[in-house]
Phi, psi and omega in degrees: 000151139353055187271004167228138179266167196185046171232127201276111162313313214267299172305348190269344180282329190318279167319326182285307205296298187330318214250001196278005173267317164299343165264322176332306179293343190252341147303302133057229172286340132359274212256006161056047172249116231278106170309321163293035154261292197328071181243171153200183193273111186298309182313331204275310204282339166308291200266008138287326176277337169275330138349286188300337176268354184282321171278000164246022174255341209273297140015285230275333179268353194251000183195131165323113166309345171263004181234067166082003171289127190223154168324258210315336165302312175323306200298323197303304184339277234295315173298327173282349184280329156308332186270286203295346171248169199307040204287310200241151185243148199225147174255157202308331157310317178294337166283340169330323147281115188319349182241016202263333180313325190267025178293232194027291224287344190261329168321291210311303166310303166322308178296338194262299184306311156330288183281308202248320179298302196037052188244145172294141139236176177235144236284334194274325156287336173321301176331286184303314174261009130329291183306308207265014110334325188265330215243335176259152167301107173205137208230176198278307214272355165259288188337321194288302143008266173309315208270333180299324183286322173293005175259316217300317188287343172277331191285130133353093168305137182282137176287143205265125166286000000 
C-alpha cells in the first residue's frame, strides 16, 4: 500500500477540472448515450472539488501521510464527492438506456483512476463499482479502501533474489 501521498490538492483539482468534459464524453459514448441528452454543471463540479479538498485536508490533519493516508484513501474523497453532486444533468431521452443513470459515478471513477491512482481498471469493474457507488452504501472511506486493494493488485511483485 501507499504509504506516503506525493499529491498536489491544487494539481488534482487542476487536472479534474481540465480532463471532466473529455472524460465525460467518452463515457458517454461508453453507455450510447446521445451527447446533446448531455450537460453538466461547472458550479456543481467546482464545489465538488472543494468539498473533496476540505476532507482531505481534514483526513491529513487527523492523520499523517506516513500514518495510513494512501493515495487510494485520497482518491476514494475525490471520487465520492465527484459521484454525489449534482455534476451531470442527463435529458429525459438519455434514459433509454438502462445503464445510463450510472454516468457521473463511472466519470467520477475515470477521472480518479486516470488523475489521481494512474492505475489500469477494466471497464466491467468500473461498471461494478459504479453500481455500487449509485446503489450501494459505499461512503469515500470504503471507496479508499477498494482503490487501495486495486493498486495493490497493479504493483509488481518484487522479485525473490
Amino acid at each position: 500500500m501507499n504509504s506516503e501521498i506525493s499529491v498536489s490538492l491544487a494539481n488534482i483539482r487542476r487536472e479534474i477540472t481540465s480532463n471532466y468534459t473529455d472524460s465525460l464524453a467518452r463515457v458517454v459514448r461508453h453507455f450510447r448515450v446521445d451527447l446533446a441528452a448531455v450537460d453538466f454543471s461547472k458550479r456543481e463540479l467546482r464545489l465538488a472539488l472543494e468539498e473533496a479538498e476540505i476532507d482531505v485536508e481534514a483526513l491529513l490533519r487527523r492523520r499523517s501521510p506516513r500514518n495510513g493516508v494512501s493515495l487510494g484513501k485520497v482518491a476514494g474523497v475525490y471520487a465520492y464527492r465527484l459521484s454525489r453532486f449534482d455534476i451531470v444533468h442527463l435529458a429525459e431521452s438519455a434514459y433509454e438506456q438502462p445503464t445510463s443513470f450510472l454516468v457521473q459515478h463511472v466519470v467520477a471513477l475515470n477521472l480518479v483512476k486516470r488523475r489521481i491512482l494512474r492505475i489500469k481498471i477494466g471497464a466491467d469493474r468500473m461498471l461494478e463499482l459504479g453500481y455500487q457507488m449509485s446503489r450501494r452504501h459505499a461512503n469515500q472511506e470504503t471507496l479508499g479502501l477498494c482503490f487501495d486493494v486495486l493498486m495493490d493488485a497493479t504493483q509488481t511483485p518484487p522479485t525473490a533474489h
